[in-house]
C-alpha positions as CSV (number, residue, x, y, z in Angstrom):
1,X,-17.5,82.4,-24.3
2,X,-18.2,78.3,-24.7
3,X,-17.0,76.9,-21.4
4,X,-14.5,73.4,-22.2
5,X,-14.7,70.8,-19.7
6,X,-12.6,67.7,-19.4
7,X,-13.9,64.7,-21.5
8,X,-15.9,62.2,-19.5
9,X,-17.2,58.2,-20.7
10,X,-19.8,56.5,-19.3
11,X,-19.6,52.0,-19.2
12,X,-22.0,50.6,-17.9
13,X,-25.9,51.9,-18.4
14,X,-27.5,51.2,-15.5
15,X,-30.2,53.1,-12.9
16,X,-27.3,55.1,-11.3
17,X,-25.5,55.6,-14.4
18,X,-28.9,56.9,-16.3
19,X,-29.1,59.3,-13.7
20,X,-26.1,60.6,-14.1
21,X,-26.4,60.7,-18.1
22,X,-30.2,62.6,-17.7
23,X,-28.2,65.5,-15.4
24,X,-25.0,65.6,-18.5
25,X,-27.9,65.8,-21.0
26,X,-29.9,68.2,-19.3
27,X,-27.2,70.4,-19.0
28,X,-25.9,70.0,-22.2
29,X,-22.2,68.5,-21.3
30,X,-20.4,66.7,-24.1
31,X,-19.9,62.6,-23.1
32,X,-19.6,59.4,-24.7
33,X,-21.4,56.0,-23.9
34,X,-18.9,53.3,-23.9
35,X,-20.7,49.8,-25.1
36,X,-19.0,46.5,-24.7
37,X,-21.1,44.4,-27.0
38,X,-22.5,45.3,-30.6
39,X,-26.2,44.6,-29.3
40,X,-25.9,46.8,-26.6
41,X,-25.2,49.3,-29.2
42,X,-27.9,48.3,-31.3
43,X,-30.6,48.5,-29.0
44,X,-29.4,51.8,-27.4
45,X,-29.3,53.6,-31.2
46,X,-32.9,52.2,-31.6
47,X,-34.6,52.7,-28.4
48,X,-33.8,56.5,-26.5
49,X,-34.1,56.4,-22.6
50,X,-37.2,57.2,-20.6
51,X,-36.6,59.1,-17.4
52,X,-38.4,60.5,-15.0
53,X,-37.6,62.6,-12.2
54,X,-38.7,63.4,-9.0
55,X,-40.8,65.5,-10.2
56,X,-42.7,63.5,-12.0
57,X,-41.6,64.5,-15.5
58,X,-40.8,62.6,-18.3
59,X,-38.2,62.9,-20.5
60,X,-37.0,60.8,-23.3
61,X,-32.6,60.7,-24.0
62,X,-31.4,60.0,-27.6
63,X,-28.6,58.6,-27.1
64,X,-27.2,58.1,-31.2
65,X,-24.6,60.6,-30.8
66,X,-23.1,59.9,-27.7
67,X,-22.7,56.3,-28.4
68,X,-19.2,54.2,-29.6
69,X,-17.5,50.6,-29.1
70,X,-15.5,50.1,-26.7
71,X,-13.3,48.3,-28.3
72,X,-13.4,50.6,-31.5
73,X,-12.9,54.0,-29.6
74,X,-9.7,55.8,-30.1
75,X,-10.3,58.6,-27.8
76,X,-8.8,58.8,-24.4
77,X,-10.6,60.3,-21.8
78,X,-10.4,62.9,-18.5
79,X,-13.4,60.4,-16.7
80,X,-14.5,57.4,-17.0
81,X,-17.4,56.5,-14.6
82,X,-18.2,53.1,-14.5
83,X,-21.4,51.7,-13.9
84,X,-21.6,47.9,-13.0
85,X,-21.6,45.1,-10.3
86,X,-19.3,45.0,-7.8
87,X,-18.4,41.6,-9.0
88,X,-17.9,43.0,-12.6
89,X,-15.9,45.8,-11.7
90,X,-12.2,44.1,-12.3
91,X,-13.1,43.0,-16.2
92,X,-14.9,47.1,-17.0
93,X,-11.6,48.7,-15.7
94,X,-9.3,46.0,-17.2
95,X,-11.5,46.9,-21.0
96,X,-11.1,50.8,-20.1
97,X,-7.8,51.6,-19.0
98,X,-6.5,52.0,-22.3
99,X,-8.9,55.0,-22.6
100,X,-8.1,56.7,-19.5
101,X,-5.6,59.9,-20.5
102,X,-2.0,59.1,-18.1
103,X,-4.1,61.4,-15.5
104,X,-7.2,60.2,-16.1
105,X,-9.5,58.6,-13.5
106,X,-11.6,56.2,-12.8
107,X,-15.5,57.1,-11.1
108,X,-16.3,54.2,-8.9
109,X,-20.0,54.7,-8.2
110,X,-20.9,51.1,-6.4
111,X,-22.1,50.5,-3.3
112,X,-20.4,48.9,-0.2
113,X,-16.3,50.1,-0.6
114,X,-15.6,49.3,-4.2
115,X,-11.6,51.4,-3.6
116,X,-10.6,48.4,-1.3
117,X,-10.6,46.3,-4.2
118,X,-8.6,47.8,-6.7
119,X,-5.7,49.3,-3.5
120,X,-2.7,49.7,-6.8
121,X,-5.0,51.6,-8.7
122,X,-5.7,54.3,-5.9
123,X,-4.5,57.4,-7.5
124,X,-6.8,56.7,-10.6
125,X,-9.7,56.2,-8.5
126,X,-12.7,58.8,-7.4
127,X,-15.4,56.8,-5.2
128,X,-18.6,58.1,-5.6
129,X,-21.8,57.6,-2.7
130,X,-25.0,57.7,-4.3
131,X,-28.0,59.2,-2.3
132,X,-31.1,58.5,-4.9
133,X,-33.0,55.8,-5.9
134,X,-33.7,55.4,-9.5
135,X,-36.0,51.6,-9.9
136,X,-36.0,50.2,-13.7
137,X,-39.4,50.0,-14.9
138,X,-39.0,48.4,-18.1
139,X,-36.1,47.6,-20.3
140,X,-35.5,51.4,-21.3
141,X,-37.7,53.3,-18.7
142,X,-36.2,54.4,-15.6
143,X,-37.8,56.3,-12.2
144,X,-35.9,58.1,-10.0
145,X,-38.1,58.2,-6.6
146,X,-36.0,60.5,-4.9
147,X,-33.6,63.4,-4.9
148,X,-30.2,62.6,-3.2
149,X,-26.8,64.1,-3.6
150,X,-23.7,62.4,-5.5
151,X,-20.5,62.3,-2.9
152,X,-17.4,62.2,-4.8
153,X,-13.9,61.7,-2.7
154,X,-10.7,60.8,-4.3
155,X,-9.4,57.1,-2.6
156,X,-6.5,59.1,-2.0
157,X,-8.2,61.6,0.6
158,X,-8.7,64.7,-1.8
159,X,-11.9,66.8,-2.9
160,X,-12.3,66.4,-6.9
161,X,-12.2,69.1,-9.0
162,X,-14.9,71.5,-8.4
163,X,-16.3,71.5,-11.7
164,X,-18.3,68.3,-11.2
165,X,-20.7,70.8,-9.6
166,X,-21.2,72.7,-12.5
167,X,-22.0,69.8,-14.4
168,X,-24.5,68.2,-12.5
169,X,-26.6,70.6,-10.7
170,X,-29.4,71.4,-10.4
171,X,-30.6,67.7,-11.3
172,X,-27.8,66.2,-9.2
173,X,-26.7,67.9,-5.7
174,X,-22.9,67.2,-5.8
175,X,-20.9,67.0,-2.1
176,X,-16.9,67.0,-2.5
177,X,-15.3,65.7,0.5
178,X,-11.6,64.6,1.4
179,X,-13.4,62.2,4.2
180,X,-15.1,59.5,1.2
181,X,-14.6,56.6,3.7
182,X,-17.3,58.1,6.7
183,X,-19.6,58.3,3.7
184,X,-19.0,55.0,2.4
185,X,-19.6,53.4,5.2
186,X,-22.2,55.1,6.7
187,X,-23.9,54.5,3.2
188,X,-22.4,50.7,3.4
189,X,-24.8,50.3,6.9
190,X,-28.4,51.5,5.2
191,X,-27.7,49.4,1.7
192,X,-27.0,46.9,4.9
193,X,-30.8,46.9,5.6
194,X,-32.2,48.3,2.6
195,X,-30.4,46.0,0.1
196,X,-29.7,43.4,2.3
197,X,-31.9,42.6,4.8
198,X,-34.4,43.1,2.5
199,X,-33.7,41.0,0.0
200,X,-32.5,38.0,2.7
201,X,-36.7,38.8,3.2
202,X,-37.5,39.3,-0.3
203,X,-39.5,42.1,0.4
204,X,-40.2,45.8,-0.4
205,X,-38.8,48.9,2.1
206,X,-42.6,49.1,3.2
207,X,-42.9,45.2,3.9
208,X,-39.9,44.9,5.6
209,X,-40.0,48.6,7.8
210,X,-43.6,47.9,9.0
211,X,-43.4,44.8,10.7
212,X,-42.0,45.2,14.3
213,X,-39.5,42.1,13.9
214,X,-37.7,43.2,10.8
215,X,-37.2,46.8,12.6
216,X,-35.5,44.8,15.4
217,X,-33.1,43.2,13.1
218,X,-32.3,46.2,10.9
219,X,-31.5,47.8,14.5
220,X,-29.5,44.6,15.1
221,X,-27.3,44.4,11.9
222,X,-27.2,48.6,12.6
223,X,-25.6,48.1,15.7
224,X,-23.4,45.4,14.7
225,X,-22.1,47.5,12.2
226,X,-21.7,50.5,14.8
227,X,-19.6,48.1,16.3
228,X,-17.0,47.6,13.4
229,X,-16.8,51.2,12.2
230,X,-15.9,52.3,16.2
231,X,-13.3,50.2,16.0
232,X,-12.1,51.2,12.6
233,X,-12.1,54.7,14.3
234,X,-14.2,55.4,11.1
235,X,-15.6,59.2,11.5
236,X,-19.0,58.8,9.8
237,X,-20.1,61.0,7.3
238,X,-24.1,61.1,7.1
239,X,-24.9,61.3,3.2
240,X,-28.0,64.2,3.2
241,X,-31.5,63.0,3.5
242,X,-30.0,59.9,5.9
243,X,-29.6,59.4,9.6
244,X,-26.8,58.5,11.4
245,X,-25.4,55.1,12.3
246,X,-24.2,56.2,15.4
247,X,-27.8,57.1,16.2
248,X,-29.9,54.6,15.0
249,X,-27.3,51.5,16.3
250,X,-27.8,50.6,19.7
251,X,-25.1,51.5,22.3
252,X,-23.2,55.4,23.2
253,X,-24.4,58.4,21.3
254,X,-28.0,55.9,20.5
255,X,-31.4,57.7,20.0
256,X,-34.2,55.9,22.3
257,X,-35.2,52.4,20.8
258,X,-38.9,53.8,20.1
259,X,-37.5,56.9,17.7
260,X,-35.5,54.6,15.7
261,X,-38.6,52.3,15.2
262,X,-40.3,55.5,14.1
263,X,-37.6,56.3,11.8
264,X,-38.0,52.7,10.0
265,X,-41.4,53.2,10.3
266,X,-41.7,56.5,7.9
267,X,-39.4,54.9,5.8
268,X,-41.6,52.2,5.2
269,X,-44.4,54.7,4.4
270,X,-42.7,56.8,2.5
271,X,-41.2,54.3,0.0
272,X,-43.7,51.6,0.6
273,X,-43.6,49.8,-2.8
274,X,-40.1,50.1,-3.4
275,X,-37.6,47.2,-4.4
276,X,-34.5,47.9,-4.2
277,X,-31.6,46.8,-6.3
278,X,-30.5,43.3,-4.0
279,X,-34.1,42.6,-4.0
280,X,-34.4,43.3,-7.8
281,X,-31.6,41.3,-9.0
282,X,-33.0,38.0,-7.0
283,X,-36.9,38.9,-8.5
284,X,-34.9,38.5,-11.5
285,X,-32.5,35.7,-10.7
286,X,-29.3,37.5,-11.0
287,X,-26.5,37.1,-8.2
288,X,-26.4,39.9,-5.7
289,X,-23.7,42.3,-4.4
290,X,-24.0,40.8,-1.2
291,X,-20.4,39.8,-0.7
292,X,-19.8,43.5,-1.0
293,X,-22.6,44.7,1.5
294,X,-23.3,42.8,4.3
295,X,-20.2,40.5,3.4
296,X,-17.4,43.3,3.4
297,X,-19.2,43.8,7.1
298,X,-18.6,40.1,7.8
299,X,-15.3,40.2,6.4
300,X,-14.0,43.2,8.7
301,X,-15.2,41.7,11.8
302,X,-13.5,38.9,11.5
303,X,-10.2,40.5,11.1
304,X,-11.2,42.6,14.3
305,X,-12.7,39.4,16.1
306,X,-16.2,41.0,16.8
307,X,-19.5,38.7,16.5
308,X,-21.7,39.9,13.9
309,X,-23.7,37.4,13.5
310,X,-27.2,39.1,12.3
311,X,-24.8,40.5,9.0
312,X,-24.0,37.4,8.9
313,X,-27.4,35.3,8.9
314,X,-28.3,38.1,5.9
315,X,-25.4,36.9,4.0
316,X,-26.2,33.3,4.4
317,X,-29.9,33.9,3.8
318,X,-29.2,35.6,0.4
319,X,-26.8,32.9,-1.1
320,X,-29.1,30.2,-0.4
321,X,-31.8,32.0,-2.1
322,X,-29.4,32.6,-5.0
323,X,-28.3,28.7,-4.8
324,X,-32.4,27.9,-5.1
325,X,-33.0,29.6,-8.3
């Protein structure tokens, strides 16, 4: 007996999003790619994806019969995941909510704490943490370096349906929690570093992890950021493959000072050439997410009065260098 699963959309094709669409097509599970612009649909009927895992293997997507407008698409749907900016995400949910059923909802997979934007829409909103890292290689090649889970929590403070599990493994590990907000955060803190810090430096996880300076101020924006989720009383949630926050920032409950270098330090080694997305979008001139990293850290400690001042310096780095180009 054919198993029926609720309808799900994908807007936005991106390295998360193709991810995402390489575990539905694996598996075989009916979806729709939503395009906003007629050469976006062009150039997706034209050209299939390139993926490859993990594992090394290749695999190309034709996408021709998942594909539709938009604007032309009658069909209402159970899911929508959307796949864009932070600083795009108000105009992709204001050109979908037509096609959300009256219970459908939203799948906000950004980085940083997307739900705090959108606060009247919380009941039509599932958050999803990303633990991979898929790089674009060329215009329709992707590369996913890693294998990391996909935490979804509704904003309300509910597990999701179960079925997502179904759907996406064994290509995607899928956590359900009712705590999303210890894993966005915990997740906010490394994209902190890795996204952040690293692009204020413009430089790869291996260039910035293996020089002793830009160890010392990942530690420092770490510890700042400690700082703010204590006083949040935020209960971190440490996504798989990750270490904690409340280990590698300095202060209580802090691992010695030479283990956390050695931490960095592996990191650095082990994804030595990689760029990640902050880092990407100034190589290619676009604005960063970094009001929504480092800058929703900012933002927080000033409500709370605490000095972070090394988040800070990141976020000021990165808009000058966006300014410059």
């Amino acid at each position: 007996m054919r198993t029926t699963y609720p309808s799900i959309a994908i807007c936005g094709i991106g390295s998360v999003t193709v991810t995402i669409i390489y575990a539905l097509y694996q598996n075989q599970i009916p979806f729709k790619i939503l395009c906003r612009n007629q050469t976006r649909f062009q150039s997706l009927t034209e050209n299939p994806i390139s993926f490859q895992g993990p594992n090394g293997k290749v695999v190309r997507i034709e996408l021709n019969n998942h594909l539709t407008m938009t604007k032309c698409d009658q069909d209402k749907f159970d899911y929508i995941l959307i796949g864009c900016k932070n600083q795009n995400l108000s105009e992709y949910l204001d050109e979908t909510k037509s096609l959300l059923k009256s219970n459908g909802k939203w799948i906000l997979i950004q980085n940083g704490i997307p739900e705090l934007q959108f606060q009247s829409y919380e009941s039509k909103i599932i958050g999803g943490v990303v633990g991979w890292n898929t790089q674009t290689l060329s215009k329709h090649t992707y590369f996913q370096s890693n294998i990391g889970s996909l935490i979804l929590g509704e904003a309300q403070g509910s597990e999701p349906d179960s079925f997502w599990k179904k759907i996406l493994t064994p290509f995607i590990p899928v956590i359900l929690t009712d705590e999303l907000s210890g894993y966005r955060w915990h997740k906010l803190a490394i994209n902190s570093i890795i996204n952040g810090l690293a692009a204020a430096k413009q430089l790869s996880l291996g260039g910035l992890f293996l020089n002793r300076q830009s160890r010392i101020e990942a530690l420092e924006t770490l510890t700042e950021i400690k700082l703010v989720m204590n006083r949040l009383e935020i209960k971190e949630r440490v996504v798989p493959g990750s270490v904690s926050i409340q280990k590698l920032g300095g202060g209580p409950g802090s691992l010695p000072r030479w283990i956390c270098h050695l931490i960095l330090i592996l990191l650095g080694l082990k994804y030595f050439k990689i760029r990640t997305s902050m880092v990407q979008d100034l190589d290619a001139h676009r604005k960063t997410e970094i009001d929504f990293i480092n800058g929703e850290v900012v933002d927080k400690a000033k409500e709370l009065g605490i000095s972070v001042s090394r988040n800070e310096w990141i976020v000021r780095k990165i808009k000058e260098l966006e300014l410059a180009q």
